[in-house]
N, C-alpha and C positions, 0 to 999 in steps of 0.2 A: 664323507662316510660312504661306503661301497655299497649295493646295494647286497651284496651278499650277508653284511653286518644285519639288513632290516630285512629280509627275505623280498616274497613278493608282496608288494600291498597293495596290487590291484582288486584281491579277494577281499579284502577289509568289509567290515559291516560297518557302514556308515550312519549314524543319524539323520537327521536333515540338516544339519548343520556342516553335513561332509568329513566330518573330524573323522581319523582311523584310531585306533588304537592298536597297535600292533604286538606288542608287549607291554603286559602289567607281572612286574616280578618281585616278589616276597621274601628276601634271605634272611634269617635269624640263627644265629650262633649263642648259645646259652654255656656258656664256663665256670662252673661253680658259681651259681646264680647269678650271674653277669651279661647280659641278654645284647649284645649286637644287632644290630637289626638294618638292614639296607632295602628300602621302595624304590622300585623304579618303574618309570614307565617312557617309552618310545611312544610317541602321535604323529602325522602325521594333516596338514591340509590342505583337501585335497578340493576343497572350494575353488571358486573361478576369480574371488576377490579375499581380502586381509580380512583375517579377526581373530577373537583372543580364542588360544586355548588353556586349556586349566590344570593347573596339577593341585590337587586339595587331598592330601593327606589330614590324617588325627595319630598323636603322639602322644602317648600315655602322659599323666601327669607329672614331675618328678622325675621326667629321663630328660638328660642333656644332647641336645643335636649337637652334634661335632662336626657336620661337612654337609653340604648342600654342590652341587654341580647340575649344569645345564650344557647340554649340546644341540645350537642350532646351526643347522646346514652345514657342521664341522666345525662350527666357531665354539669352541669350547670356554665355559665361564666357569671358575672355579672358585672358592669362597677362602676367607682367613678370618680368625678374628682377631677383633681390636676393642681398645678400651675406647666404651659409646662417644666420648666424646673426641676420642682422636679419629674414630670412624668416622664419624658426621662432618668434623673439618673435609677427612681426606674425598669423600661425597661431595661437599660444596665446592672444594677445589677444582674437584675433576668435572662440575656443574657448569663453574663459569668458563671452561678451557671446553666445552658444550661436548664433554666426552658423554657425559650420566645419562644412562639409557633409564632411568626412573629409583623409585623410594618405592618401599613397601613397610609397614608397619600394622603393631595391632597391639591389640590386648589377649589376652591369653581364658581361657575355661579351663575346667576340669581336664577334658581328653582336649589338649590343646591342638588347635586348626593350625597346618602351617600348611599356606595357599598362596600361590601364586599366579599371575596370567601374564601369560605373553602375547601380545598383538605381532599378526605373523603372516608374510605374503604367502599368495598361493603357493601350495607344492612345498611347505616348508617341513621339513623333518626334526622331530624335534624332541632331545631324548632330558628326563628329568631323573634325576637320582639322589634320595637323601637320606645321610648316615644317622643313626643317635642310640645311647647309650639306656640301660637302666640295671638297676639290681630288684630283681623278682624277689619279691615277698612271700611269707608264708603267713597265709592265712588259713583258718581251720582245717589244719592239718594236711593243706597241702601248696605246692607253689602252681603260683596260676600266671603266664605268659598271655599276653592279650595282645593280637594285633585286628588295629583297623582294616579291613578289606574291603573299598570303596569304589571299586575301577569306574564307575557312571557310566561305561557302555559295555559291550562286548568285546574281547581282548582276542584278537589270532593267537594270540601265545600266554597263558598264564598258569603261574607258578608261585604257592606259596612254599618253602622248604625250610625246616626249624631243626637243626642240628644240639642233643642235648651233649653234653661233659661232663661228667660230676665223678668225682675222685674218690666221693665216698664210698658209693654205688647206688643204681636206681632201684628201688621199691616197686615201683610202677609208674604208665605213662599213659593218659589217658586225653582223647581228645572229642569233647563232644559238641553234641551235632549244632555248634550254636547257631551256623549259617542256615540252618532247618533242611527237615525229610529232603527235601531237594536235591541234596547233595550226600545224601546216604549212602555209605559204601564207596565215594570215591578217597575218601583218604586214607594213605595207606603208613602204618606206622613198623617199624623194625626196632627192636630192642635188645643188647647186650646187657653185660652186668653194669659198663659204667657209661656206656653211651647209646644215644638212639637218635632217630633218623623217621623226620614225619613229613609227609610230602603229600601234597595237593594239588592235582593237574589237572582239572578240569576242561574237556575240551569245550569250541566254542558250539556245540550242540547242547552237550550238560548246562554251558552255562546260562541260554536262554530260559526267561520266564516260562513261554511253553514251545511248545513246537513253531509254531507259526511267528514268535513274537520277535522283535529286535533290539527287546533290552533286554538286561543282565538280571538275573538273579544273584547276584554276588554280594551283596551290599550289607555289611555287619561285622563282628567282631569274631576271627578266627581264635580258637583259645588251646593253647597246650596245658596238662595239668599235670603233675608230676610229684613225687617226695622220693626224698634219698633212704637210706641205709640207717637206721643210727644205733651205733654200740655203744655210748657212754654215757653216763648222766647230766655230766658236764657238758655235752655239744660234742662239737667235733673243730679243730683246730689245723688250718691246713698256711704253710708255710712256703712261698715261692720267691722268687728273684728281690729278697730285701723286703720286703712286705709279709703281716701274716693277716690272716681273716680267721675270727673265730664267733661259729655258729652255735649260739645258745639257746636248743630247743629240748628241755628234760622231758620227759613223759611217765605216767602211771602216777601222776602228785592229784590228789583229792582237791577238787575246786575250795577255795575258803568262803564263807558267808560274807554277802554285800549288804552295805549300807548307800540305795539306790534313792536318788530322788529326781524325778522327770520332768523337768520343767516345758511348759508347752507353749508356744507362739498361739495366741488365740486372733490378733490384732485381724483388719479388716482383710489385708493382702492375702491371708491365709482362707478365703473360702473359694469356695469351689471344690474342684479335684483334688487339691492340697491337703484341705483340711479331711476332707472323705479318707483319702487316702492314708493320712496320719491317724485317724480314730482306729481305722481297720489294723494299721500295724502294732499302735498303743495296745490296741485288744489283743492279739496274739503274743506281743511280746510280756504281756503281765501273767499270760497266761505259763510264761516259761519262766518265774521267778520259784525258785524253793524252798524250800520250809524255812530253812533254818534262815533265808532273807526276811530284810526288812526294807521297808519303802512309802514312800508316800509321791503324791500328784501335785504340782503346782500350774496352772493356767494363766494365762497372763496377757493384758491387750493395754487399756491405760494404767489400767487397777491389775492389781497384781490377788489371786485366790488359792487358798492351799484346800485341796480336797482331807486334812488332817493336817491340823496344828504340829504333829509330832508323829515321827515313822512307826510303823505298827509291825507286824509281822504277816507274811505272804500267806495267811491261811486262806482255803477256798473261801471263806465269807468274807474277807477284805479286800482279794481279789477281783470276785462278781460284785464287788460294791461301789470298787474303783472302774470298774469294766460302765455301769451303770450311769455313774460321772459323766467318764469323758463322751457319751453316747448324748448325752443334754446339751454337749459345748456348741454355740453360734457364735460364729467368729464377725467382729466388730470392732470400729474404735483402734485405735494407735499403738505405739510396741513401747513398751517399757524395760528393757533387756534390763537395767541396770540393776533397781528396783528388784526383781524378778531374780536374780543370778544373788543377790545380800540376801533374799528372803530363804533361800536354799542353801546356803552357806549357814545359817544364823540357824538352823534347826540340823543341822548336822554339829555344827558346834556344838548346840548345846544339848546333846543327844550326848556326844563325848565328855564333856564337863562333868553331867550328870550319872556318867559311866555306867550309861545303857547300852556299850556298841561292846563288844565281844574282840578282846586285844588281839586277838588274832584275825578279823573281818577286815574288810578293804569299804572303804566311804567313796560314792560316785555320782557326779551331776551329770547328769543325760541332757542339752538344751535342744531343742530340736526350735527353729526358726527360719524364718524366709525373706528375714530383710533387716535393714538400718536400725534401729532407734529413731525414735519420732516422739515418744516424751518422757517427761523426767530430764536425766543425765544426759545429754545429747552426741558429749566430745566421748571419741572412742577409746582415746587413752586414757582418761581419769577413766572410766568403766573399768579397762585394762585395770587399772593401778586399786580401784576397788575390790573388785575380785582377787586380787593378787592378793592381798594385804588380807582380807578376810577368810582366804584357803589355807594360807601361812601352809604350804606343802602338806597340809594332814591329812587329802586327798585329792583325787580328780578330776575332772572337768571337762568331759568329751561333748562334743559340737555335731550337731547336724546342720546345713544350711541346703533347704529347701529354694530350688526354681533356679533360675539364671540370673535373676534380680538381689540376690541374696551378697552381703557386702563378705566373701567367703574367707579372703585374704585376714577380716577382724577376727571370725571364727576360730581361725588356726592359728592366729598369734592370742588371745586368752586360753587356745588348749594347752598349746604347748607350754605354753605360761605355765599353766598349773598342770605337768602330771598327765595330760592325754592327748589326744589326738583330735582332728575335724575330717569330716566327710560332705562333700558336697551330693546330695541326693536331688535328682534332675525330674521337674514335674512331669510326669508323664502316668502310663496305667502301671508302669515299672516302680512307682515309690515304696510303696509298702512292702514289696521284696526287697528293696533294696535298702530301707530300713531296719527290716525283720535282721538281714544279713550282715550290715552293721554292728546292731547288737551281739549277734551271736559271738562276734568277734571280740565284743568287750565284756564278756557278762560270764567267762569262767575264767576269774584271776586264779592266780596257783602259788604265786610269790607276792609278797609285798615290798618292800624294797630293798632294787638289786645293787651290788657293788662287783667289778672285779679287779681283782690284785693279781698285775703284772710285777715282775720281778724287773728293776729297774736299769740295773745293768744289762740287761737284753731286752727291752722293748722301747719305744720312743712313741710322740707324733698322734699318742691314740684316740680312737674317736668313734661313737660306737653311734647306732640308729636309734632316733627317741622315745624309747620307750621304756616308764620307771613302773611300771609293772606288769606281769607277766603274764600271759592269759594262755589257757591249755590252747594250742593248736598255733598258736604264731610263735613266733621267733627275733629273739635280740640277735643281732652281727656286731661285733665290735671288730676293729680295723687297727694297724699301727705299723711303722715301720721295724724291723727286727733286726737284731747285729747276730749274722750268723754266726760269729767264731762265740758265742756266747747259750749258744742254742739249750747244750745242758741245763742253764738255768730255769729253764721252759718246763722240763721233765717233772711231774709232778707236783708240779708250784702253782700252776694256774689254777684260779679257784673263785665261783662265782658264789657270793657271799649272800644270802636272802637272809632277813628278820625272823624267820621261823625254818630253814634249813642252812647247811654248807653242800655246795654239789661240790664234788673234785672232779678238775679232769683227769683220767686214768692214763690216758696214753696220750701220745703225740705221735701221729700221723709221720711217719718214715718219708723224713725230706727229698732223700735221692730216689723213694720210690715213684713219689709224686714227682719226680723233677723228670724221673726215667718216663712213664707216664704222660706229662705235657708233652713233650719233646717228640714222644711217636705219633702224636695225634697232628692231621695239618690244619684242624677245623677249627685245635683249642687257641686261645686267645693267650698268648707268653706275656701277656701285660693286666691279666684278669684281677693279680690283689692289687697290684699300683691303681688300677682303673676302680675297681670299689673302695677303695679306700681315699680314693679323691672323690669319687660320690659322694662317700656319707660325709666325709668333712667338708664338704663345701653346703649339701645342706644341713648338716649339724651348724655352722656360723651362720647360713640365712635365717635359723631357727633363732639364734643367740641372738642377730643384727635385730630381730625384730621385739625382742624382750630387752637391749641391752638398757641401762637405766639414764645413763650420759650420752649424751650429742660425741666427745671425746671418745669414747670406747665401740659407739655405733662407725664414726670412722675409721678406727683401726682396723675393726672385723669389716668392713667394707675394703679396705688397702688390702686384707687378707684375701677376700675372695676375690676379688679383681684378679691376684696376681695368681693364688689356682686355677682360674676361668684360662687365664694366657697360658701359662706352666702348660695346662693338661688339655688343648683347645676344645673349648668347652662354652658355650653360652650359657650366660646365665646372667642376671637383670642389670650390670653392670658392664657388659658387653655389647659389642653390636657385630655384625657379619658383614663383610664385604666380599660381592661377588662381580669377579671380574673375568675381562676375558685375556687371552696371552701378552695382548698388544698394549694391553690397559688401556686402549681406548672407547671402552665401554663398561661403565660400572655402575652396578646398585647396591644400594645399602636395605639391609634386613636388619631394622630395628626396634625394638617393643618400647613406648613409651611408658612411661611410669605415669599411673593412674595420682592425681594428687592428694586425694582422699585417701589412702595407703601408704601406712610406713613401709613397703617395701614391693617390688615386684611379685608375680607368679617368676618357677624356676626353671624355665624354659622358652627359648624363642616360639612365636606362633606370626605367621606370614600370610596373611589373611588382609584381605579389603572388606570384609563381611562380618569382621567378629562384632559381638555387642561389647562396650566399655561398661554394663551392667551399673550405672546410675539409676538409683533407687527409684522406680515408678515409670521408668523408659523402658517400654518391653524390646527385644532384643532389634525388632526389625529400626527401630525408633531410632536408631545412632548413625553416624554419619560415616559412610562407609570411607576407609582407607585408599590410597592409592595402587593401581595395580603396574606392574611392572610391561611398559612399553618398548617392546622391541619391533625396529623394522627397518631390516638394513637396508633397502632402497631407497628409503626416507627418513629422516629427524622429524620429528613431528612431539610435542610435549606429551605427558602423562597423561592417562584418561580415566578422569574419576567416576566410577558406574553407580549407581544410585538403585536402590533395591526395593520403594516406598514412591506410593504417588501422592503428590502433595501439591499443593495450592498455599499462595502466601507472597507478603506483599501487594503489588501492584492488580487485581491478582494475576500473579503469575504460575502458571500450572504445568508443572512437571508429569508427564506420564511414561513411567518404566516398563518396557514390553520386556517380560522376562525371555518369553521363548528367544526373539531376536535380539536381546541381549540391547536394547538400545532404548534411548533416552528421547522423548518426543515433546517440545514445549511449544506452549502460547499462552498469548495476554487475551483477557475480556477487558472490555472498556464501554463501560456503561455506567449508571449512573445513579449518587449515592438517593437510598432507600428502596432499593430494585433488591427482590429473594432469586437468589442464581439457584437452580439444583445443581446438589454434587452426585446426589444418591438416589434412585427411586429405584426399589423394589419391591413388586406387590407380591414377589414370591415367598422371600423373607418376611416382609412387612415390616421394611425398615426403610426412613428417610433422612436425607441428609441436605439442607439447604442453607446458604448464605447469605444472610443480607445483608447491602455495601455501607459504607460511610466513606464520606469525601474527606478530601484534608481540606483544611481552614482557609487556602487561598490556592487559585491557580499558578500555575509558573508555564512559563512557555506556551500558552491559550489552551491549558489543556490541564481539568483538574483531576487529579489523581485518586482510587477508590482504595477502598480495602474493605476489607472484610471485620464488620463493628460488632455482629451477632448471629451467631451459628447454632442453628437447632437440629434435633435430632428427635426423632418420633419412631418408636418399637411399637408398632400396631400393636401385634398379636400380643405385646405385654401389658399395651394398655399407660405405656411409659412417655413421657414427653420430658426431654431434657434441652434446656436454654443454656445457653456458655455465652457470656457479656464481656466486654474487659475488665468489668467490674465485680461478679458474680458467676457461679455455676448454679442452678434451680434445676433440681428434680420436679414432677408434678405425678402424680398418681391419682387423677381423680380431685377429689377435694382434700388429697394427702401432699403434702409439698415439704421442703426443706432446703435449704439455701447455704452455700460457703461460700465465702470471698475468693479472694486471690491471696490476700494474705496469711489464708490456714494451711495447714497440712494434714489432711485426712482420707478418710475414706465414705462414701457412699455404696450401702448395697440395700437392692432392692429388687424383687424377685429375677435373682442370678443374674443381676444385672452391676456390675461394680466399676465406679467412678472413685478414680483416685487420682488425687491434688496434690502437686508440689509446688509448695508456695511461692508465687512469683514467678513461676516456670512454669508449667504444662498440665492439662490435664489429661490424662488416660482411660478410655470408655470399652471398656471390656467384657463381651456377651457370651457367657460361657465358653466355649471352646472354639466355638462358630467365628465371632469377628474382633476385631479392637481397632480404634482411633485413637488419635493423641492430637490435641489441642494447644498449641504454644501464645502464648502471649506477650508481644512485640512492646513493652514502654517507651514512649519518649519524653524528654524532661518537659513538663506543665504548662511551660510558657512559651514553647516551640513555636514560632511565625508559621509554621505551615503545617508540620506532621500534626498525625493524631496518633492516640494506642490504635494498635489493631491485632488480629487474631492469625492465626496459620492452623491450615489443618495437614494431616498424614497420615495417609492410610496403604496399609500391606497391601499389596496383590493378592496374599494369601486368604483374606477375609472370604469367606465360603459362601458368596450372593448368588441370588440361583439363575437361570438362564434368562428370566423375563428382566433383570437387573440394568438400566439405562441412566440418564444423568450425564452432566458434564465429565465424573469421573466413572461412573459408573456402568459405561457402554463399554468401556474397555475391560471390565471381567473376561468377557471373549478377547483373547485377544486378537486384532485382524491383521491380516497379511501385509507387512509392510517391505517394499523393495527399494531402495536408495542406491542409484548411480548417478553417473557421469559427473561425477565430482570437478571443481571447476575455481578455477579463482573468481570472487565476488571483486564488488566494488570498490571496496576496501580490502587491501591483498590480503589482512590476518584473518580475512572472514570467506574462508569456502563454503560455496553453493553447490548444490546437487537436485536433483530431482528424484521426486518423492511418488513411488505410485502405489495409493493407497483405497479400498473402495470403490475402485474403479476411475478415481480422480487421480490426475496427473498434477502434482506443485512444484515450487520451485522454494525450497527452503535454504535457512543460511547456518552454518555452522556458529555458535555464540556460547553464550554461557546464563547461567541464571542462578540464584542464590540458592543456598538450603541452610534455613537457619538453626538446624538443632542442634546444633553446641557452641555455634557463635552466635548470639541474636542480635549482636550489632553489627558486626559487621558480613556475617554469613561465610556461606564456604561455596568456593566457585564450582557447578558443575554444568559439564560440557552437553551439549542436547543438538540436534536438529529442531530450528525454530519454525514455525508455521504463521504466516501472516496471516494478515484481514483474521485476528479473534479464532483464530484456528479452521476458519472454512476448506470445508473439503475433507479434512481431518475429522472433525466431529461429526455426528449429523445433524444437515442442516445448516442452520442458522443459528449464534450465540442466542438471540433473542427466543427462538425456541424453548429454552430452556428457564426463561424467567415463569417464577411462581406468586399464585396472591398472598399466600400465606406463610409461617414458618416451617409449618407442619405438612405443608401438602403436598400428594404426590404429583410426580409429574403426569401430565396429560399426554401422551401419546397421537399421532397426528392417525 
C-alpha cells in the first residue's frame, strides 16, 4: 500500500500505546429504508515492539453483516460465508496444515459488539473495513438510522457521511446533537425532494476533549431522523427489479381504548438502580393512560400480588392510587415469571368472558423483568407453551428485559409468540427514558387485527415484519416477489383489511417512473427490494424457528434460513464467516456460538473476545473472555487469550490483568493451610477481602498443596461482615445474621448490599454501583485421596477502591509501570523467558499458562501470563508473608 493511499502519519496523535489512527470513516446509504452502512478505519503501529490493535465496532440489533475485510502491510483478508459447520471443518483443516492465523467468536447483546484484535510488528499498517445491512424502522412517527461512532482515539481523518433515497419523497431530515454541545454546528445536512446528503467532518482539533487534551470526544451514537411523503391511506407501494415492498403507515385513525396489565419483576436482582429506575418510569407512564383505559398492577418476586383483583378504569383516583403502590414496592426473594404471566392472562380473560372490555379495545401485558426464573415453573418452554395456550391470540404480550443478565432471547420468543414484541432496556441512569419511550411506542394501537390481500396471480414469496397490531406512529413493511407482466392486477386490489376499518391503496407508484429514478441516482442501491425482502424473511423464519411446535418443522425453517443466509451472504446464527487471505494461507474463522440455554441464536454475527454469555447472576466482566485473532507475519506464534478480571484460584494461583498494558501477570503463594492471605485492604473504602488456606488431605511430590477453604469480606462503613465456606454463605449485621447453602438459589440484600447465589456455582457480591466479586466454588468427588472443595475468587479492575487500597490484589488498583523484553528461549524451548522491569526491580519471568475456571470448573480454560517466581517477589510489595492476617476480618497492617 503506497504511502499516498495513508498520507503522512508522522503527524498521528498517538496514545501511549503509539497506535495512530489515521482514518475512521462512516458511509451509510439509506434506499427506501434500507440502510447500507461501511466502518472503516486505517491504524497504524508505530511502537518499537508487537502488540494488538483493535477494531471494536457496535451494529445495531437485527442488521445482517455481509462482508468484513482486513489489509495488513498489503496482505489483503477478505471474508465468505459458509454454513458453520462446513466453516469450522474448512478452520480445522487449514489449522492442522498450520495455515489458521486464529478463531474469534462471541455472543451477541442488543447493539451487537463485533471486535477484533490483531497482534502486529512494529510499523505495521493496518486497514479494517466492515459492511452490514438493516431496514430502518418507524417509530413514533418518524425513521431513526443510529450509527455507533466509537473511534477510541483521535483520527487525522474522520468522516461520518449518510446519503438518504426515498422515492416517495422527504418530509424532513433531522439530525440531533446526540454526540453533545461539542460538536454543534459541525454537521452539515442538504435536502432535495427525494434525497439528502448529511456529513460530519470533524477535524482533529474539534475532535479533542479540550484544547490541551489527546483524547477524542467522539464516543456515541451519531443519529439521522427522517419521514417521507405520504398520500394514501393504505401506505405507499413501490415496485423494483421482481420485488415489491409495501409500506403500511395510515394516519389521522383515533387511538382505540386499552385493556393494559403491568406485570413487574419485584425479585432480589431487581434492587438498586433498576428497581429506582422502574418505579420512576411506572409513575410516569400510568400517568399517560386515558380515560377511556383500563388497567391494573401485578408485582411479583416468589409470590405473585395484584394491586386489584380485576382492571378498573384510568381515572386520576386509581391512577395516584397505583402511583402510591408501586412507590411501597422492596424488591426481594426469587422470580416467578410463570405464575406471574397466568395471573395476567386469567384476569384479562375473564374480564372478556364477563364482557367488561369494549369489542372494539385492544388487551395488553406489559412484563418488565431482569432475569431467569428461579421458582415455580423453571423450564422456559413449558412457560412458553403456558402463556401460549392461555393468550389463545386474544391479545398481546410485550416484554421488557432489564440489565445485561436478563435471559433476552426467552423475552422475545413468548412476545413474538403472542402478538408483540421485547425490548431489551440496558441498566444505566438511561432506563426510565428508555422505558418511558418503549411504551409510547405501544400504548396508541389504531388497528386490531391486520390482514393484507395480494392478488395471487401477481405476487409470490410474501412476508411482512411482525407486527399484529398497529400503533399510531410505526409502521408494517410487507415484502414479496412480483410477476411483472401481471402488474394490472396490483391496480386497486391491494387492500389492508383491520377488524374495525378497510384501508385501500389508491394508487400504485409508476414502475418506469421509479425504475427512471433509481437508475439516475449512483448512491441508490438497484438491489434495495430483493435486499429487504431477504431481511424480513429471513427474520420472519428466525421468529417462526423459535415458536415452531415440532423438532421436524424447526429443521425445515432452519434448512430455510441456512440456504437465504448463503443465497443473499448474510450471517445469521447458522452461518459462520471465513476470512482469508489471497494465498489462503492464512485464515480465521468469525463464529458466534450458540448459547445452550436458548432455542436459538441472536441475528447477527458479533466478534468480540470481551462479550458477556449473560448467565443468570455472572455480571458481565465474570465470563471468560474469547480468543483474539493473532496476526504476525514474521512469526507463527498461537492465539492469545486476554483475560479482563483478576483472580486467584486453585493452587492459589493469581492472575493480575494490567489493563493499560494490555497484559497478563501471574504467581503462586505457597504457604500454609490455616494462614489468612489479604486480597483487599482498603481503609478508604472500608472494605476487606481476606483468605484463609486449607491443605489437601496428603502431600505428593514433598510438597502439600493449599487452597483457599474460607473467604471473608468485611464493609466497615456498613457495618457488614460476610463469610463464603464451601459449605455456606453468612451474612452478619451485628447480632443480625442469616445463612444459605450452596445448594439454594437466592438473593441476600442488606443495606445496598446484594449477594446472589447460583446454586452449586458461584456466588456474586455486589456494592451498589461502586464494586462486585464473584465467588466460585470448585467440588471434588467425597472420597478424593488428595483434593479437597475449594473456593476461587474474581474481581474487576473496575471496582472503584480508592488510592490508600493495598493487599495481595489490591496494590494493583494503581496500576504500575510494567516493561517486558528481551524475550528469549527458556529451558524448555515451549517456554519463553523475558525480563521484567517493574518497581524499580529487574525479574526474569517465563511465558506459561494458568487456569481460569469460570465456565469450565473442572478442567478450566488456559490463559497465557508472564509467570513471576519465588511467590511473586519483586512484583508485589515485599514479601508473600507480609501480607498474612490474624483474622478474617482484619485489615492489613502497613509496614
Amino acid at each position: 500500500r503506497s504511502t499516498s493511499d495513508w498520507g503522512y502519519v508522522g503527524d498521528l496523535v498517538e496514545d501511549d500505546d503509539k497506535i495512530g489512527l489515521y482514518s475512521y470513516k462512516v458511509q451509510s446509504t439509506i434506499t427506501s429504508r434500507l440502510a447500507n452502512t461501511m466502518i472503516q478505519a486505517k491504524m497504524v503501529n508505530n511502537a518499537k515492539r508487537s502488540q494488538h490493535i483493535v477494531f471494536d465496532v457496535q451494529v445495531p440489533k437485527g442488521a445482517f453483516i455481509d462482508n468484513f475485510t482486513m489489509d495488513v502491510n498489503g496482505i489483503t483478508f477478505t471474508s465468505k460465508i459458509r454454513e458453520k459447520s462446513e466453516a469450522r471443518k474448512m478452520y480445522s483443516q487449514a489449522k492442522a496444515k498450520g495455515k489458521a492465523a486464529g478463531i474469534v467468536r462471541s455472543n451477541a447483546l442488543d447493539m451487537e459488539n463485533f471486535k477484533t484484535e490483531v497482534n502486529v510488528p512494529p510499523g505495521t499498517r493496518i486497514q479494517f473495513e466492515l459492511h452490514y445491512h438493516e431496514m430502518i424502522r418507524r417509530k413514533l412517527s418518524s425513521y431513526e438510522h443510529v450509527i455507533s461512532v466509537k473511534p477510541g482515539r483521535l483520527a487525522k481523518h474522520m468522516e461520518v457521511d449518510v446519503r438518504i433515497i426515498e422515492p416517495q419523497g422527504l418530509r424532513y431530515v433531522h439530525v440531533p446533537n446526540s454526540l453533545g454541545d461539542h460538536f454543534d454546528g459541525i454537521t452539515t445536512i442538504s435536502k432535495g425532494e427525494k434525497k439528502a446528503h448529511v456529513s460530519f467532518k470533524p477535524t482533529m482539533t474539534q475532535q479533542r476533549k479540550c484544547p490541551t487534551c489527546s483524547s477524542t470526544a467522539v464516543d456515541g451514537n451519531f443519529v439521522v431522523q427522517y419521514d417521507v411523503n405520504r398520500e394514501t391511506t393504505g401506505g405507499e407501494l413501490e415496485i423494483f427489479n421482481g420485488y415489491f415492498i409495501h409500506f403500511f403507515a395510515p394516519e389521522n385513525l383515533d387511538p382505540l381504548p386499552k385493556n393494559i396489565l403491568f406485570v413487574i419483576d419485584v425479585s432480589g436482582s431487581m434492587w438498586g438502580l433498576k428497581m429506582k429506575q422502574t418505579i420512576e418510569a411506572m409513575k410516569a407512564i400510568l400517568s399517560e393512560l386515558r380515560a377511556a383505559d383500563q388497567f391494573s398492577l401485578i408485582d411479583f418476586n416468589h409470590n405473585v400480588r395484584c394491586w386489584r383483583d380485576n382492571l378498573v378504569s384510568a381515572t386520576p383516583a386509581q391512577v395516584e392510587d397505583a402511583k402510591k403502590y408501586i412507590q411501597t414496592i422492596h424488591p426481594n426473594g426469587g422470580t416467578n415469571i410463570n405464575e406471574a404471566l397466568l395471573r395476567a392472562t386469567f384476569i384479562l380473560n375473564e374480564a372478556q368472558n364477563l364482557g367488561m372490555l369494549d369489542p372494539n379495545s385492544v388487551s395488553m401485558i406489559v412484563l418488565v423483568s431482569d432475569g431467569d426464573p428461579t421458582v415455580g415453573e423453571l423450564k422456559l418452554t413449558t412457560i412458553q407453551k403456558n402463556v401460549k395456550q392461555s393468550i389463545k391470540d386474544e391479545f398481546s404480550l410485550f416484554c421488557l428485559g432489564i440489565g445485561f443478565d436478563v435471559d433476552y432471547d426467552f423475552l422475545q420468543r413468548i412476545a413474538t409468540d403472542n402478538r408483540g414484541m421485547a425490548q431489551r432496556i440496558f441498566g444505566n441512569q438511561e432506563t426510565s427514558a428508555q422505558m418511558k419511550n418503549f411504551y409510547n411506542q405501544v400504548s396508541t394501537p389504531l388497528l386490531k387485527k391486520i390482514q393484507f390481500n395480494y392478488p395471487q396471480e401477481s405476487v409470490s414469496d410474501v412476508t411482512q415484519s411482525s407486527f399484529h397490531n398497529y400503533f399510531g406512529g410505526s409502521e408494517i413493511v410487507v415484502a414479496g416477489k412480483v410477476d411483472t407482466e401481471n402488474l394490472q392486477h396490483l391496480e386497486s386490489i391491494v387492500t389492508a383489511t383491520a377488524a374495525n376499518a378497510e384501508l385501500v391503496m389508491e394508487t400504485l407508484r409508476d414502475v418506469e417512473e421509479l425504475d427512471g429514478f433509481m437508475k439516475k441516482d449512483k448512491y441508490a442501491d438497484p438491489d434495495f427490494t430483493k435486499k429487504l425482502w431477504a431481511y424480513l424473511t429471513v427474520n420472519q423464519m428466525l421468529a417462526e424457528r423459535n415458536t415452531a411446535p415440532t423438532a421436524a418443522l424447526k429443521r425445515n425453517i432452519t434448512k430455510s434460513i441456512l440456504q437465504m443466509s448463503l443465497d443473499h451472504h448474510i450471517v445469521t446464527p447458522f452461518t459462520a464467516m471465513l476470512i482469508e487471505n489471497a494465498e489462503k494461507d492464512e485464515i480465521m474463522l468469525a463464529d458466534q456460538p450458540k448459547d445452550p440455554r436458548r432455542g436459538c441464536c441472536p441475528g447477527t454475527l458479533g466478534l468480540t473476545p470481551n462479550a458477556p454469555n449473560n448467565n443468570k447472576g455472572i455480571p458481565a466482566w465474570a465470563n471468560v473472555t474469547a480468543v483474539p485473532v493473532s496476526f504476525m507475519p514474521e512469526q507463527r506464534s498461537p492465539p492469545v487469550s486476554s483475560l479482563s478480571i483478576n483472580r486467584v484460584d486453585n493452587d492459589p494461583h493469581f492472575i493480575i490483568h494490567l489493563p493499560k498494558s494490555q497484559r497478563n501477570i501471574c504467581f503462586n503463594i505457597n504457604s500454609e493451610p490455616g494462614k489468612i492471605l489479604n486480597l483487599v485492604s482498603d481503609p478508604g473504602t472500608g472494605v476487606v477481602v481476606n483468605g484463609q488456606l486449607v491443605g489437601a488431605k496428603r502431600t505428593e511430590n514433598k510438597k502439600l498443596n493449599t487452597y483457599f477453604g474460607k473467604i471473608g469480606f468485611y464493609f466497615k462503613n456498613k457495618g457488614l461482615k460476610l463469610e463464603i465456606t464451601t459449605e455456606t454463605i453468612t451474612l452478619k449485621d451485628g447480632s443480625y445474621g442469616i445463612t444459605l447453602t450452596w445448594s439454594d438459589t437466592g438473593h441476600i440484600i442488606r443495606k445496598q448490599l446484594l449477594i446472589s447465589v447460583k446454586k452449586e456455582n458461584n456466588v456474586t457480591i455486589t456494592v451498589g454501583e461502586e464494586m462486585s466479586f464473584m465467588i466460585l466454588l470448585h467440588r471434588v468427588w467425597k472420597n478424593h485421596p488428595v483434593n479437597v472443595d475449594f473456593l476461587g475468587i474474581y474481581i474487576p479492575p473496575e471496582n472503584q477502591f480508592s488510592p490508600a487500597a493495598h493487599g495481595l490484589i489490591g496494590q494493583f488498583a494503581s496500576e504500575p509501570e510494567v516493561y517486558i523484553h528481551h524475550q528469549r528461549p527458556g529451558q524448555a524451548p515451549e517456554k519463553q523467558q523475558a525480563t521484567m522491569e517493574v518497581k524499580g526491580n529487574k525479574l526474569t519471568v517465563t511465558r506459561g499458562l494458568q487456569k481460569d475456571y469460570r465456565t469450565d470448573r473442572v478442567l478450566g480454560t488456559d490463559v497465557q501470563c508472564w509467570f513471576v517466581h519465588n511467590s511473586g517477589k519483586g512484583f508485589i510489595d515485599g514479601h508473600y508473608k507480609d501480607y498474612l492476617v490474624p483474622h478474617l476480618y482484619s485489615f492489613l497492617k502497613k509496614p
